[in-house]
N, C-alpha and C positions, 0 to 999 in steps of 0.2 A: 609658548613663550617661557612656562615658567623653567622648563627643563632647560631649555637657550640657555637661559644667565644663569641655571648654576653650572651648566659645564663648562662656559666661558669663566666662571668665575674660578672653577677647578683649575684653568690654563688650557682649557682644549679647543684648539680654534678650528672652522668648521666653515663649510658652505653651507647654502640652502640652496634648495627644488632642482638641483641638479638639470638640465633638459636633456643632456646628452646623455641618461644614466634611465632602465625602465623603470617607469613612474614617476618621475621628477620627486627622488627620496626626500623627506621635510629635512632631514640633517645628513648632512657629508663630510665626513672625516678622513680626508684624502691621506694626510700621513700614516693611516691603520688602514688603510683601502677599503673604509667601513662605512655604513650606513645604520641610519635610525630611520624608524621607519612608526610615527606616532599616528596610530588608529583611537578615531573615537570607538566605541564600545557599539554602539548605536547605530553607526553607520558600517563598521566594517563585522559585526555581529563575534563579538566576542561571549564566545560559549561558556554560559553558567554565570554568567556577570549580572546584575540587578537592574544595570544603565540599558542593558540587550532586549530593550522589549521588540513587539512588534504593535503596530497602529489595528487595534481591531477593524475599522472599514476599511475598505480596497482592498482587501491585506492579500490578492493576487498579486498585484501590481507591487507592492512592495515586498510580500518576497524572494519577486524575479530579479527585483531591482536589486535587494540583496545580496542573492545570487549570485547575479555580475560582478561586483564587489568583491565578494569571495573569493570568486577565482579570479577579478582582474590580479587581487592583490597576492594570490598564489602563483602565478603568474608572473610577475613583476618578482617576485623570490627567486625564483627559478632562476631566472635573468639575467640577475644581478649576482647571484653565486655561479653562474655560469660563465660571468665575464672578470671571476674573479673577485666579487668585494665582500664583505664579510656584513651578514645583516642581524641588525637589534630591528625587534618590534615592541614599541613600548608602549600598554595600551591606555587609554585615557584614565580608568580608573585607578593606575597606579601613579597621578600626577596629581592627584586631589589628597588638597592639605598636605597634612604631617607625607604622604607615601614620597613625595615628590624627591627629597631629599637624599631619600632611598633608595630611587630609582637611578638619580643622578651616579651615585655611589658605585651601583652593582654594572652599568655601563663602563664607566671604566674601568672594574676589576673587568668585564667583559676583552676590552680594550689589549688591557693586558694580558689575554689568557693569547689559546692558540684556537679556540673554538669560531669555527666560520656561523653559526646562528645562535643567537640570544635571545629570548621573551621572558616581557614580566608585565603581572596585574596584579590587582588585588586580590583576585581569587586565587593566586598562584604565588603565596608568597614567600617558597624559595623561587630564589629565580632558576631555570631551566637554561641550561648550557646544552646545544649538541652538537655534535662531531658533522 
């Protein structure tokens, strides 16, 4: 939500969950044929992150479940730049407090650029543009 209202607040208006788009993307920016695409840390196992643990018991079971996750959500990339749209993945740790602001920011210089995939976290804080 918090990343919602500042980019509404910037002027960039936007669908949500998409169905007809792989993954029902959390944000849709159909004038940029662009998607955001906001992973909790935890859930979608963002590498090197502090939020990324794993549950010591069962922990078969959740890191199959994991897994699936991983490549559902690699998968759903693939997808979506295959049908043309251009995808941000913004992960939950760089929307807590002060990062938020920042995150907002470096999406739409993304926006702006020509690069079809964007990521940003905390642990990575330039943000990563590639071709």
């Amino acid at each position: 939500m918090a990343l919602r209202r500042l980019l509404h607040a910037a002027g960039l208006r936007y669908g949500l969950h998409r169905k007809n788009l792989p993954g029902k993307p959390d944000i849709v920016l159909t004038r940029w044929k662009a998607v955001v695409l906001v992973h909790g840390c935890f859930w979608h196992r963002h590498s090197g992150c502090h939020w990324c643990t794993t549950p010591a018991t069962n922990s078969e079971f959740w890191n199959a479940k994991f897994a699936k996750n991983v490549q559902r959500d690699q998968q759903c990339v693939h997808e979506l730049l295959g049908l043309g749209w251009r995808v941000a993945t913004v992960w939950e740790c760089a929307l807590r407090g002060e990062d938020a602001p920042r995150s907002a920011d470096l999406i739409q210089d993304w926006l702006r650029s020509d690069h079809q995939q964007f990521e940003t976290g905390i642990i990575r804080p330039q943000c990563s543009f590639s071709a």
